[in-house]
C-alpha positions in Angstrom: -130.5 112.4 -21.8 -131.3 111.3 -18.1 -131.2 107.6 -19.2 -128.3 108.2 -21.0 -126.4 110.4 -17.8 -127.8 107.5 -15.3 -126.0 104.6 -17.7 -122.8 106.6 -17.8 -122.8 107.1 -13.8 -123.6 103.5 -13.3 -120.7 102.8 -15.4 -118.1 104.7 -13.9 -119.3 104.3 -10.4 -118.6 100.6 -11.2 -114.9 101.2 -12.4 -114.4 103.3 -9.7 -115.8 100.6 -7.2 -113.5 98.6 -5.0 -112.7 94.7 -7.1 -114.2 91.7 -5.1 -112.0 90.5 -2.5 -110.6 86.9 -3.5 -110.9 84.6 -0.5 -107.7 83.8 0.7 -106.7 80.2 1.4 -108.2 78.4 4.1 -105.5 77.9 7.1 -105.5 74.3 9.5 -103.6 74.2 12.2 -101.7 70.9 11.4 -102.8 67.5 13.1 -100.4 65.8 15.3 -99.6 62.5 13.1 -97.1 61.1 15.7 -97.0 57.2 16.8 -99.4 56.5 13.7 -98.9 54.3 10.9 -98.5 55.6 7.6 -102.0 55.2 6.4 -103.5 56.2 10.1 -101.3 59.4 9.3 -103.0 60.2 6.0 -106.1 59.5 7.3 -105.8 61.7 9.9 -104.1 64.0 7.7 -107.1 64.1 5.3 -109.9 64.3 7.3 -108.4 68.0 8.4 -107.8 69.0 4.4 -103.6 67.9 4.1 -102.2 65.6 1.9 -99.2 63.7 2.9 -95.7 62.2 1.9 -94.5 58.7 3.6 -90.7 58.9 3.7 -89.3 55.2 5.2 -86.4 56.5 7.1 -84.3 54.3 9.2 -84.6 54.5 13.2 -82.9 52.3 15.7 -86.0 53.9 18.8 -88.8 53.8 17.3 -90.9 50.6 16.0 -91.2 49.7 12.4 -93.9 51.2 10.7 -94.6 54.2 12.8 -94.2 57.9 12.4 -91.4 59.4 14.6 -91.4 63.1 12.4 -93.4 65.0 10.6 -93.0 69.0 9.1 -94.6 70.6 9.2 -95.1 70.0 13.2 -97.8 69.3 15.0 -100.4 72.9 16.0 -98.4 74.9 13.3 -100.9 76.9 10.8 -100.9 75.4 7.6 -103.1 76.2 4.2 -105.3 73.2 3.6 -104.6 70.8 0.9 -100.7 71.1 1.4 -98.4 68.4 2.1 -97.5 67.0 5.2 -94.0 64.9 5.2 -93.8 62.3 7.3 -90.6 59.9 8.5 -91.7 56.6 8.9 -89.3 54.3 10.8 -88.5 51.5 8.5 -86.4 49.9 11.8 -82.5 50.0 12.9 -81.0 49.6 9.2 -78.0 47.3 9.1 -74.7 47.5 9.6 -71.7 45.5 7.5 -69.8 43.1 9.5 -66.0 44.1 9.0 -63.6 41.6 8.1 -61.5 41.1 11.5 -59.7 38.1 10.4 -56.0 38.0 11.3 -57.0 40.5 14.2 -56.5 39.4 17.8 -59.4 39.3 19.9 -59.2 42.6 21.6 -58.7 44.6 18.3 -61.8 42.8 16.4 -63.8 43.3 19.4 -62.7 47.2 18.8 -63.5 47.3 15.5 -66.6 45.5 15.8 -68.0 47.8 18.8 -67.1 50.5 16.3 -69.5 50.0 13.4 -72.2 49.0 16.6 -71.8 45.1 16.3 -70.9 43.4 20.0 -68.4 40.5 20.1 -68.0 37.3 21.7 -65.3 35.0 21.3 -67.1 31.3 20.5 -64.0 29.0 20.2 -60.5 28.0 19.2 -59.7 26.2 16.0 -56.2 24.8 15.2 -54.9 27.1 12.3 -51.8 28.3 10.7 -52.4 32.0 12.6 -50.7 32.7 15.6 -52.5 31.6 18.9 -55.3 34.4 19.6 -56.0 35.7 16.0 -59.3 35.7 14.8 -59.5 33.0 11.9 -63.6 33.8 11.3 -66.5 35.8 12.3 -70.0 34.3 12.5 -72.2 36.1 10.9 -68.8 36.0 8.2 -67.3 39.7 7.2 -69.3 41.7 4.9 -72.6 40.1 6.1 -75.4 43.2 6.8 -76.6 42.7 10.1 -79.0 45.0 12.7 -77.2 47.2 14.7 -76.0 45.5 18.4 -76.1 42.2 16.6 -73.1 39.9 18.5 -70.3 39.2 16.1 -69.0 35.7 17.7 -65.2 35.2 17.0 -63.6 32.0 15.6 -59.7 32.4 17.4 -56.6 30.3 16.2 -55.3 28.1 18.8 -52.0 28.2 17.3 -50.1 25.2 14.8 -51.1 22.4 15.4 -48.6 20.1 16.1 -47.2 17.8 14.4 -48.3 13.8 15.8 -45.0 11.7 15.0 -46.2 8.3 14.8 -45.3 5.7 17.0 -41.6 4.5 16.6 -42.2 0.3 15.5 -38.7 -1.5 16.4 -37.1 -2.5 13.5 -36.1 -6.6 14.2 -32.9 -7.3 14.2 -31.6 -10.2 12.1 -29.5 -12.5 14.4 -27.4 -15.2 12.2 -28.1 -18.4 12.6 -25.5 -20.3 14.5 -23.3 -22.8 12.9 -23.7 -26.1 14.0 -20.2 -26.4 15.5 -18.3 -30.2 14.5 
């Protein structure tokens, strides 16, 4: 009966008894990954327990290749083995060259400084537009360029005008005198 008493404690003491505390997860305080390249991130990044995500993202400050953000930020507390995202710059993008043609100088140069292109005006060309239009860009409309990339402008000089050739006297035909009698 006292085996059988001691069993039947044991066993109720023991559902009774506080459960065994699960270990929470193990918090980082999250690297700085800043000025690195993608795979100096996730080094970096995996030596301290996180996993990362390379995102190209365009930039027009930062060099190509390097990381210029990253969330969660640098010194924030973090549960290892989560994920890291990181915007790579993958340079200035590009920009479309509008089509300024039959624009005169100071409006192309308007509409090129508004999609971040600069202008210059190269030379005149003899063309039907009216003196001071812009005939053609070069790099030509729709082109993708970088950012700040000059646009130089090809500008009508006007109508050409017209060469009348030379005027050749025409010989007159004198008659032949007579011989007189």
């Amino acid at each position: 009966l006292v085996g059988t008493l001691s069993g039947g404690f044991s066993a109720l003491a023991s559902a009774f008894s506080s459960p065994t505390a699960t270990p929470s997860p193990k918090t980082t305080l999250v690297p700085s990954l800043l000025n690195l390249t993608c795979d100096q991130a996730t080094q970096a990044a995996h030596a301290k327990g996180f996993s990362v995500n390379c995102v190209p993202t365009t930039n027009a400050t930062v060099t190509k290749g390097l990381v210029f953000q990253q969330e969660p930020g640098a010194n924030t507390p973090a549960q290892a083995g989560s994920v890291i995202t990181l915007s790579v710059s993958s340079g200035p993008g590009t920009v479309k060259v509008p089509d300024v043609s039959k624009m005169t100088v100071a409006d192309a140069c308007t509409a090129l400084n508004a999609v971040q292109l600069q202008c210059t005006q190269q030379s005149t060309v003899p063309s039907n537009l009216p003196a001071g239009q812009v005939v053609s860009t070069d790099p030509a409309a729709n082109s993708e360029v970088a950012p700040q990339t000059t646009v130089n402008l090809i500008v009508s000089a006007g109508m050409p005008t017209p060469t009348t050739p030379p005027v050749t006297p025409t010989p007159t035909i004198m008659p032949t005198p007579s011989p007189t009698p």
